[in-house]
N, C-alpha and C positions, 0 to 999 in steps of 0.2 A: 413679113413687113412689121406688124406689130410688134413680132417676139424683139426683133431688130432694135426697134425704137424703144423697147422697155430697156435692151440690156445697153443702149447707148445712152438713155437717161442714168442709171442708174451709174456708168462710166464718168461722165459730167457731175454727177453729184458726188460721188466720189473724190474730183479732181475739188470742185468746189470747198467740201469740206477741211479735204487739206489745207487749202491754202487762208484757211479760216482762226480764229483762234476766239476765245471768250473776250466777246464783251456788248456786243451791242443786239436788244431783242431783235429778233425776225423768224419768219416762220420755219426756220431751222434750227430754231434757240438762241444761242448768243453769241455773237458771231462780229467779226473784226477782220479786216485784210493785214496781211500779213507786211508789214513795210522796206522798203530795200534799209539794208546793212549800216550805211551809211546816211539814213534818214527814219529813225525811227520816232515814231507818232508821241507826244508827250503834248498835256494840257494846254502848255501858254504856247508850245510852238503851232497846237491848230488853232487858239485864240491868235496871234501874231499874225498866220496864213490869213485866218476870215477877213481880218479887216483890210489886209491888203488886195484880198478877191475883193472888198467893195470900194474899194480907194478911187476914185475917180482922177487922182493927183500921179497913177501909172499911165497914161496919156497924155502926149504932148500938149492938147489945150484945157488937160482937166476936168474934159467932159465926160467920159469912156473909161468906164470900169470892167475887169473879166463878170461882175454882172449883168453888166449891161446887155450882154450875148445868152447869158448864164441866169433866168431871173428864176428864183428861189420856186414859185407857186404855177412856176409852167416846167417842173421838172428840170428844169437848168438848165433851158431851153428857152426862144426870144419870142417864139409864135410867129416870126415874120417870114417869107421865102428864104429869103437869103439874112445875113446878118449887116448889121450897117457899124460902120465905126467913126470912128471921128471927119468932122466936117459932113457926116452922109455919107461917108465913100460905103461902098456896098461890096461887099465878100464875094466871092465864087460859089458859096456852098450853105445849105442849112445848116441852122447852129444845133448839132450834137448834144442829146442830156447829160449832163456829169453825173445825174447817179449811179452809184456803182462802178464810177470811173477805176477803184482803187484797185477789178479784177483784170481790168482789162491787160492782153500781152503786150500788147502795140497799142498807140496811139494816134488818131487822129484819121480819116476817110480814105487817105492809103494804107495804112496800117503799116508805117514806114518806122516810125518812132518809138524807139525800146521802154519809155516810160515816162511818167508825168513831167518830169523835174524837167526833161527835155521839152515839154509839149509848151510848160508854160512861158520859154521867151519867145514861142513862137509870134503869136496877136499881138505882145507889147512890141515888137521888132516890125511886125508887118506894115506897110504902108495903110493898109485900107482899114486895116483896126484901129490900135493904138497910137503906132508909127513914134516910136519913143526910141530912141538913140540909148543902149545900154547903159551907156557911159554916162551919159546923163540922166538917167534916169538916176541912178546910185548915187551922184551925186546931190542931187533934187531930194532923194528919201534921208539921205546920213542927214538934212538937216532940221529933220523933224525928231525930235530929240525921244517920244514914244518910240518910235524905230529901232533908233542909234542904241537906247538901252535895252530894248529886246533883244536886238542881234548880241549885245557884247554880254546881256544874262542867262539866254538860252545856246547860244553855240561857240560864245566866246573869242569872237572875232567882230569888226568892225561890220556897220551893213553893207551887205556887195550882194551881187548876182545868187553866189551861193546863197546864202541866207533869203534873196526873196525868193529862188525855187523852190528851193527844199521846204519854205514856208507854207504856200501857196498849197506845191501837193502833198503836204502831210492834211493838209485842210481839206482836198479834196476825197483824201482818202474816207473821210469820215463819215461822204456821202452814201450812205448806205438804205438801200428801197428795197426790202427781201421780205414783208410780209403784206401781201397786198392777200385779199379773199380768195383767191387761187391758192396762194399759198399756206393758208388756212386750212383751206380742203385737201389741198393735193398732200402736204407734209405734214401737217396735224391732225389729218383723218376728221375733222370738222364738220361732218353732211351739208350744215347749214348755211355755209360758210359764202357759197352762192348759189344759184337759183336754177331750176333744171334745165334753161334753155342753155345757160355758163356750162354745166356739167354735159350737154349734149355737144354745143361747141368745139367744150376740149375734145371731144372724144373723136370729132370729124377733122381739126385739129391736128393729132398723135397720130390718128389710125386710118384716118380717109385719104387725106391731101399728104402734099409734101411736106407740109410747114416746116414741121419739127427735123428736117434735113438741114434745113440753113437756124431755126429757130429754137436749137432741144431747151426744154428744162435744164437745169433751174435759171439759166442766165437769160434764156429763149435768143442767143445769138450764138455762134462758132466762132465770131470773132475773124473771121475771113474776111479777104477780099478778093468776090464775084463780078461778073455783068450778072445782073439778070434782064437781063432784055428792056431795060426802058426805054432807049435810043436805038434806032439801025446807023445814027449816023452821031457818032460822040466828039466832034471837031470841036465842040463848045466846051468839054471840059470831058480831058480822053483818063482821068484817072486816074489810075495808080501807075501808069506810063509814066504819068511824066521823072515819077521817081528812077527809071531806070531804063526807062527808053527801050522798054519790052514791049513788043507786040502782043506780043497774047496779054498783055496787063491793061489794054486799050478796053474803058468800058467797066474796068473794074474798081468797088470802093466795100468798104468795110462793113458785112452785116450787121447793124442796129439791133440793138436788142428791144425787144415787147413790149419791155415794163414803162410803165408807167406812157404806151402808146395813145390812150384816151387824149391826154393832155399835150401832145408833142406836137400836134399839126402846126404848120405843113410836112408831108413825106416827101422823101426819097431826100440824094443828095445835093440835089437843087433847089428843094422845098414846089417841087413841081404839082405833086398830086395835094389839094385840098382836107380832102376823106379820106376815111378807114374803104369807104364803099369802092371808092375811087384806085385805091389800094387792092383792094380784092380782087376788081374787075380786071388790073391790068394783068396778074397772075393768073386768072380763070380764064383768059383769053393766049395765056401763052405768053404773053411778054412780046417785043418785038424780035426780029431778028436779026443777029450780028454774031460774027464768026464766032467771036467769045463768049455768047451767052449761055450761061453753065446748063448746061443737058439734064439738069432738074427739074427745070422750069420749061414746062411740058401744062398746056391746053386743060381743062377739067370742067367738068358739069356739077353745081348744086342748086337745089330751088331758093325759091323765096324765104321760105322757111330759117333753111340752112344756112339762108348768108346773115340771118337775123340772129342764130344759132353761133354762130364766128364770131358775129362783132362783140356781142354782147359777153362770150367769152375772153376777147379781148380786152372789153374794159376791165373784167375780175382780176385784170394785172395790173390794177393802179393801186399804188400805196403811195399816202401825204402823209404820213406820219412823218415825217421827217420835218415837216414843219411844222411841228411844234418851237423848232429854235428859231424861226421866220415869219412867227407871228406878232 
């Protein structure tokens, strides 16, 4: 099991490193997501994306910004169960952190969506977010004249749809969270880097539990979408089904990655469980049961000690450095 987990960590860092390039520190060194073809990251176009991620003027009544869901010093995340959008209307689902969004294969809690640029007319289009009519919308931005000269200086076309995607997620690409105290220790060889109950954690973490099945280094997610047994009964919100009207997809949503965990509550897909404790307990106990629930997620014993041992491991995955630009 161990050997397992060492040669599938070092598979994932491997894969990570590729798809990296120089430029931004983290406890890898310096490090960049690599951008699609057709969208490649340049100064004023993630200046152009930022302001438009905080524009409150992409919502019908002005009020609703992709920060709004997204707030900068809770990991790009709302803290709230569910996410609320314009007039109050309320989401189906916890709001998601964007950091580190720029490795992700798939997008969004089915993991249906091939990449950002798609993910972001998602919320402006939805009823319960934004609810802003495309077409209006474009029309509404070409007349803010900062805009209209960005789009025609940076991609040489008028502002439209294209231009506020490709805006938005060159911006989001840049959110990057890859040196938090863990990653001190574990990549930089550090000793100090956290504290011996963190280094006991990780090791019950990697080597005891399953975690690092659905959670390996360096991302601490697969990027899948499982059941893990939170409902026996998912009639409330059945998944990654609804994308394709698969049964065995009944129940399933896309493993979250770790980082920056300390600061994301509430968990799961619905924002149901409060705590990391409360987190713990539902996997130490097995999860519930339902036809789909991934056969990993299997019953386990640790004392008091050990879940102090976990958590505390857990927070060594928070990194705010990033807000240094959000201060």
């Amino acid at each position: 099991m161990k050997n397992n987990i060492y040669i599938g960590g070092i598979l994932m860092i491997s894969l990570f490193l590729f798809q990296c390039k120089q430029t931004s520190n983290t406890g890898f060194g310096k490090v960049e997501v690599i951008s699609p073809d057709d969208n490649q990251i340049s100064p004023k176009k993630v200046s152009l994306g930022k302001k438009l991620f905080f524009d409150n003027r992409l919502s019908v009544n002005n009020e609703v910004s992709c920060a709004s869901c997204h707030l900068p010093e809770l990991a790009f995340t709302d803290g709230k169960i569910v996410s609320e959008g314009v007039e109050g209307r309320k989401t189906e689902r916890n709001s998601p952190s964007l950091l580190n969004a720029g490795f992700l294969p798939t997008v969004m809690f089915d993991a249906h969506l091939p990449n950002l640029e798609q993910q972001v007319i998602v919320p402006i289009q939805e009823h319960v977010e934004m609810d802003m009519n495309m077409v209006d919308l474009i029309e509404k931005l070409r007349l803010i004249d900062e805009y209209q000269s960005a789009a025609k200086e940076i991609f040489n076309r008028e502002f439209d749809a294209y231009v506020l995607t490709r805006a938005i997620s060159a911006f989001e690409r840049t959110l990057i969270s890859m040196n938090s105290p863990f990653d001190q220790y574990f990549y930089e060889g550090n000793e100090t880097a956290i504290n011996e109950s963190q280094k006991r954690g990780w090791k019950l973490f990697s080597e005891k539990l399953y975690c690092t099945q659905c959670h390996p280094a360096p991302h601490f997610t697969t990027y899948q979408a499982i059941n893990n047994g939170l409902y026996a009964d998912y009639s409330a919100d059945e998944g990654r089904f609804r994308i394709h009207h698969d049964s065995t997809d009944i129940g399933k949503f896309k493993v979250p990655s770790l980082r920056n965990i300390e600061i994301t509550a509430p968990y799961m897909h619905d924002g149901s469980f409060k705590s990391l404790k409360q987190v713990i307990k539902h996997y130490q106990v097995g999860g519930n049961q339902h036809i789909n629930k991934d056969n990993r997620i299997v019953p386990f014993d640790i004392t008091e000690q050990q879940e102090i041992d976990l958590l505390n491991f857990l927070v060594s995955l928070t990194d705010t450095s990033y807000m240094t630009e959000y201060r």
